[in-house]
Every structure is written in C-alpha cells, then in structure tokens.
N, C-alpha and C positions, 0 to 999 in steps of 0.2 A: 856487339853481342847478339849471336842470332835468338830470334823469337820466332815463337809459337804467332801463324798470321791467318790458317786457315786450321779449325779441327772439328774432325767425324767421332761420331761418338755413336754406336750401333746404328748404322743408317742402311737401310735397306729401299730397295727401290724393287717398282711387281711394272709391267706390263701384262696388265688382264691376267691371266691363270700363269703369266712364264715369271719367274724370279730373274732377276736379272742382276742384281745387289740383296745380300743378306750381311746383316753382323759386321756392316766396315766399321774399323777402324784407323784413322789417319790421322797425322798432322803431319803439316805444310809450314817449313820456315821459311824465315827473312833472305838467309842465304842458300836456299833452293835450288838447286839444277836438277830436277827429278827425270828421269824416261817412265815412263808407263807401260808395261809388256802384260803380253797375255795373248790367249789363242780371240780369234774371230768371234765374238757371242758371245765372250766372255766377261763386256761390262767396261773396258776401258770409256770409251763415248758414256757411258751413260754415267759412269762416277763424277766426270768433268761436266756434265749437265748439270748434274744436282750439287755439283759446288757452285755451278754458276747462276744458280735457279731457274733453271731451263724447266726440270717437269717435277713431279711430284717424289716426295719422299718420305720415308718413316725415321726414327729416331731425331738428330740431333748437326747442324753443321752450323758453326759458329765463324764468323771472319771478323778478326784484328779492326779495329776503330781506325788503322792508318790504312787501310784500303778504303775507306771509305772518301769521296769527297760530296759534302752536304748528306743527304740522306741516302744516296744509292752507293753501292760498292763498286770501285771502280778496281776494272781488271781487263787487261789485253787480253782478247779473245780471238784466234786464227781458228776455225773452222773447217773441214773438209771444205773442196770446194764443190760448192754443186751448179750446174748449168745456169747462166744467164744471157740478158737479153744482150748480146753485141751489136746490136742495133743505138743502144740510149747513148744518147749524146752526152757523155763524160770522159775527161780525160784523165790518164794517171794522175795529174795533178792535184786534182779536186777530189777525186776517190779517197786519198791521202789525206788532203787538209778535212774532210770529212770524219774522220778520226775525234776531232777537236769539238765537234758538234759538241755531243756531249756536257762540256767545261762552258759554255755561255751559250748555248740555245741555236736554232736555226735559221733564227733570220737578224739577228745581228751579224756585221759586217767583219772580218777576221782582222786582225791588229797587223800591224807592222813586223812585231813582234812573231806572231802566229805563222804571218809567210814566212822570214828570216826560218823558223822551226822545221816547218815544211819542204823547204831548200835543206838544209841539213841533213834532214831525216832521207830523202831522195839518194844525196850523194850516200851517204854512209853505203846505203843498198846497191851504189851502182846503177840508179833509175835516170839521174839528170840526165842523161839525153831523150829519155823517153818520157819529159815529163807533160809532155803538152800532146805525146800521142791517144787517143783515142783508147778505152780498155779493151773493145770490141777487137782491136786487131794485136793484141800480146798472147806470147806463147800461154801453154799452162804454168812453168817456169817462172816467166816475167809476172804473170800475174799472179803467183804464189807470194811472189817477193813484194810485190803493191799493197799487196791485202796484208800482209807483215807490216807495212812500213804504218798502214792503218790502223793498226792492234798498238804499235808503242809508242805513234807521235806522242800522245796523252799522258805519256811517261809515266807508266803505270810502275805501282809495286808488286805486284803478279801478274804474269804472261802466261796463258792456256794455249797452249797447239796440239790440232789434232792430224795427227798424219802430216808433217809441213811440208815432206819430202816429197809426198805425193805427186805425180805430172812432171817432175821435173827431171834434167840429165843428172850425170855424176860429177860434171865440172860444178855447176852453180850449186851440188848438193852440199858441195866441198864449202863453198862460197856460202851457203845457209849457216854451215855448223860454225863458221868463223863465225861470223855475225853475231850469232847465240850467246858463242864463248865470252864474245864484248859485253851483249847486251845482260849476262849473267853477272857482271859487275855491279848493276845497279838494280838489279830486280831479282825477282825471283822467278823460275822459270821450271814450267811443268810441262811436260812431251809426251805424247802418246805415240806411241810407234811398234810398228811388228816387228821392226830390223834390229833386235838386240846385239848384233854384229858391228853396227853401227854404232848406234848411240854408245854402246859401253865406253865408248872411245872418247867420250862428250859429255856426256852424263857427272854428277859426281853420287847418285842415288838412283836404286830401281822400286819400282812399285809396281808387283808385280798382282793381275786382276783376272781372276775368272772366278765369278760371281763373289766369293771371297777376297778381301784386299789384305796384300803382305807386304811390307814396306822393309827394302834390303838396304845397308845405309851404307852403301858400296857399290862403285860400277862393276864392280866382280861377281859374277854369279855363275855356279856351278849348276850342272845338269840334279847332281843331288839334292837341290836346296827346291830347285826349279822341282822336280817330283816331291817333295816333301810341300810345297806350296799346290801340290795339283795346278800346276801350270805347262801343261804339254806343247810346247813349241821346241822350236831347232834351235839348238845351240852351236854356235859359230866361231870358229875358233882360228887364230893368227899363228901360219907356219911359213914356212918357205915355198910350200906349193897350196893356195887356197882353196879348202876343203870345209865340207859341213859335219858335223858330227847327229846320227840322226839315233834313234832309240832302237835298240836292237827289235827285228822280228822275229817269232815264234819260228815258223815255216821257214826262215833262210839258211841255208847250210852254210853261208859265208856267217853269221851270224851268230854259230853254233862253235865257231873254233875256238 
C-alpha cells in the first residue's frame, strides 16, 4: 500500500529580495518515480534542498519515520556535479563504500558484509572493472554513475537526483534510465530534469516547478496543462520524423497560418 513519506504543506523559500518557492504544496509516496520539470530559475534545485534540509525555509515539510535511521533522515542524494580535486588519492571503490559511512561512523572498519554490498552495487552499474581506478581519471559519465552507486549502497527509501543525465553520452543515458527503472522497485525515486522528452518515458509522475509546485499524476503532459501550470518549457513530442513542438510567435508568418 503506498504512503504518504515526504509532505509540503505551504513552504516557501526567499533568497534575499528573489522568491524562489511560494505556497508549495507536495507529497511524495512510497511508490514514487516522480520527474521534476520546469524553466531554469524556477525552483526545481531549491525544492529538493528544502526537502533535504539543505537551506532555509517557511511553512511546513514532514518526512515518514521510515526514512529515518536513528535520528537523521536517511535519503540518497545525487547532486549536480561540481568540479573536484582529480589529484586525491581515492579510487572508485572507496568513493562508493563511502556511501555506507553514514550507517556506523568513519573510523570503524567496513564488514565482510559491507564489501560483498559494495561489489554488488559496482556490477549492477557496470563499474567492476573500474573499481580500483582512481576518480581523478573517469569520464563525466563514469563518474555520474560512481556518485549514483554512492547515493543507493545505503539502500535508502528515497533517492534525489538532480540533473543525473548531465556530462553524460546517449548510450550510458540509456543505461542510467534502466537502472532507475530497477532501482524504482525498491525505493522511491524523485528526478529533476529539463528533458521532459525524456523522462516522460521513465517517469510514472511529473512535478512540475516555477516558483509555484504542481504535481501531475501522469507521465503525460500536454502543452495546455503545462500553460495552465505557468510553466513555459518545450514540449516534445514522438513521431516518425523527431521534431519539437515550441509555442507559437506573435511576429512569425509561419505561425499565423
């Protein structure tokens, strides 16, 4: 039976004089495969902060007593990636079991168990042969998919991704949404993304965000729903020859017909 594990209840979020979240409304169930859409600026990042408690916020965000393990909330968190030092001495392998900190502390020793985990979670992604490389020398790609594999050893029951597609080709993009599809069997799984072309295909819910949150309870979304939500992005559509469908211009004479 799905449950209610994460909910907003009027939560607004300011950066100094900009609004950036007003008036959400949300909840997040057990059986989750959500995308997050909306234009640039318009709050996706900053909604998944304030469910993560990253920064500050008004109203109201409650999370399910089975996320939790001891007193902190435990939730896989995938991040944009931002630049690091390719110089420190870690290799995929330990990036990964690093994950597991967490669940008993950092200077206890990892179990038997722990690696056996660690090995698993490697293959699932397709890493075991890169497990002993160095991170400093992996694509953006390869190291999209390490930093994944470090978000769910911990076996969480909500997974956050923001952008996951990011840096990566279309082969392994292919190879991410498989994954997802698996790893949505056992968790629940929230996706930020611009590509609504994509994920609708992945997805089985949109939450759709600029400054305002609208929660559609279907990978289907129409261009009319999408203006009716003020959320001005492209909508993308599957034919026989791949085309965008974009919003008529005032000034276009092809647009006039």
């Amino acid at each position: 039976m799905s449950r209610a594990i994460v909910t907003l209840r009027d939560v607004g979020v300011r950066y100094d004089s900009t609004v950036a979240l007003e008036h959400a409304d949300l909840e997040l169930f057990t059986d989750d495969f959500v995308g997050i859409i909306g234009p640039n600026g318009g709050g996706k990042s900053t909604l998944i902060k304030a469910i993560l408690g990253l920064l500050p916020y008004s109203g109201t965000i409650e999370l399910s007593k089975e996320l939790y393990r001891g007193t902190q909330p435990h939730i896989g968190y995938l991040p944009q990636i931002a630049s690091f030092d390719k110089e420190f001495p870690i290799s995929v392998r330990e990036v990964v079991m690093s994950g597991l900190q967490g669940r008993h502390g950092i200077f206890r020793r990892y179990t038997r168990e722990e690696r056996r985990l660690t090995d698993q979670t490697l293959e699932q992604a397709a890493l075991t042969e890169l497990a002993r490389r160095p991170i400093g020398e992996l694509s953006g790609g390869q190291l999209q998919r390490v930093m994944l594999c470090r978000a769910i050893i911990s076996q969480p029951k909500l997974l956050i991704l923001d952008e996951p597609a990011n840096f990566v080709d279309n082969r392994f993009e292919n190879e991410l949404y498989n994954l997802l599809h698996h790893l949505a069997e056992r968790m629940a799984i929230v996706m930020v993304s611009h590509d609504i072309g994509t994920i609708s295909s992945v997805v089985k819910s949109i939450v759709c965000v600029n400054r305002h949150v609208h929660r559609h309870d279907s990978n289907i979304i129409t261009e009319e729903q999408l203006r009716n939500y003020d959320c001005p992005i492209q909508i993308i559509t599957h034919g026989n020859v791949p085309h965008t469908v974009l919003g008529k211009h005032h000034d276009c004479p092809h647009c006039k017909k």
